[in-house]
N, C-alpha and C positions, 0 to 999 in steps of 0.2 A: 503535420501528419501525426507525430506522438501526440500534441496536446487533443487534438481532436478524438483520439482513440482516447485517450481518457475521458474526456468529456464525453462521450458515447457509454461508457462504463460508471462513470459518476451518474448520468441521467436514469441511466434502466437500474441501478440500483435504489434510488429516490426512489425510484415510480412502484419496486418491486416491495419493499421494503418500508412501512411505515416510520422505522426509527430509527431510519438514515437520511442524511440529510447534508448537503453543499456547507464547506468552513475552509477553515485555513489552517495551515500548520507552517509556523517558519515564514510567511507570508507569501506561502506557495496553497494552490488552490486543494482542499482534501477532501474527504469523503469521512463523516462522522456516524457514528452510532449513540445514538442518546447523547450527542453532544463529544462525545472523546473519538477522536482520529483515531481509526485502522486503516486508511491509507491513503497518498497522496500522491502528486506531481513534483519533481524536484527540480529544480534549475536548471541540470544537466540534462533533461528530458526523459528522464528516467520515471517509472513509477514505483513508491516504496512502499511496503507493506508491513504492517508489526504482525508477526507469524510464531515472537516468543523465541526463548532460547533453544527449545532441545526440538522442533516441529521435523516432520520424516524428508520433508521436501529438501531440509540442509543436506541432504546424501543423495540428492538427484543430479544428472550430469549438466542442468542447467546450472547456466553461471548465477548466483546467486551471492553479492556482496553485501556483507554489514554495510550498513549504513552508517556514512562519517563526516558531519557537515563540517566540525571541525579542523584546525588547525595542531591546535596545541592538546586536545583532549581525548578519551578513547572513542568508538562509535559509540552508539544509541544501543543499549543490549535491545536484542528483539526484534529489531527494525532491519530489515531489509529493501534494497533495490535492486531494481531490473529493467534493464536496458529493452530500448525498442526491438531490437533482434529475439524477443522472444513475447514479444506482443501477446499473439496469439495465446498469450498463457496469463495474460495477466486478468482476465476476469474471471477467473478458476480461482487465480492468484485473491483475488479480492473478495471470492465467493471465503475464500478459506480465512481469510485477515476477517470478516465479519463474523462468522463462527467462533473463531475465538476470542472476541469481544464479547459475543453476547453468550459466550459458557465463563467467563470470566466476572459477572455482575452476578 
């Protein structure tokens, strides 16, 4: 169910968006803009999004965790995930992780 909601959200992004495009990140399946990931599928079933350090959505009541693939080292600055329990928010979620890739080039 998660993976297919993303895969629903990686398709219509492809199809909407000329300069995005199906990759990998981590060797989990991601969603590229010009080749560099703004967001992905994570192991846990989670979807993560790079939204940047200081983005307004960190101060919304949605649970919103740094990303930490990690053992020994800190998160990923930037990078965030989100649990299926907020599904429903994750193609806003991705509309917004594209945005800030392509004001970022």
């Amino acid at each position: 169910m998660e993976f297919e909601k993303f895969v629903e959200i990686r398709n219509s992004m492809c199809l909407k968006h000329p300069d995005v495009s199906e990759g990998k990140m981590m060797s989990s399946p991601a969603i590229h803009y010009k080749k560099k990931v703004f967001a992905f599928f994570s192991r846990k079933n989670k979807m993560v999004f790079k939204l940047g350090k200081n983005h307004p959505l960190l101060e919304s009541d949605m649970e919103l965790l740094e990303f930490n693939p990690f053992k020994n080292r800190k998160s990923l600055t930037g990078w965030y995930e989100v649990s299926f329990e907020y599904s429903d928010l994750w193609q806003q979620l991705t509309e917004t992780a594209l945005h800030m890739a392509e004001s970022s080039r």
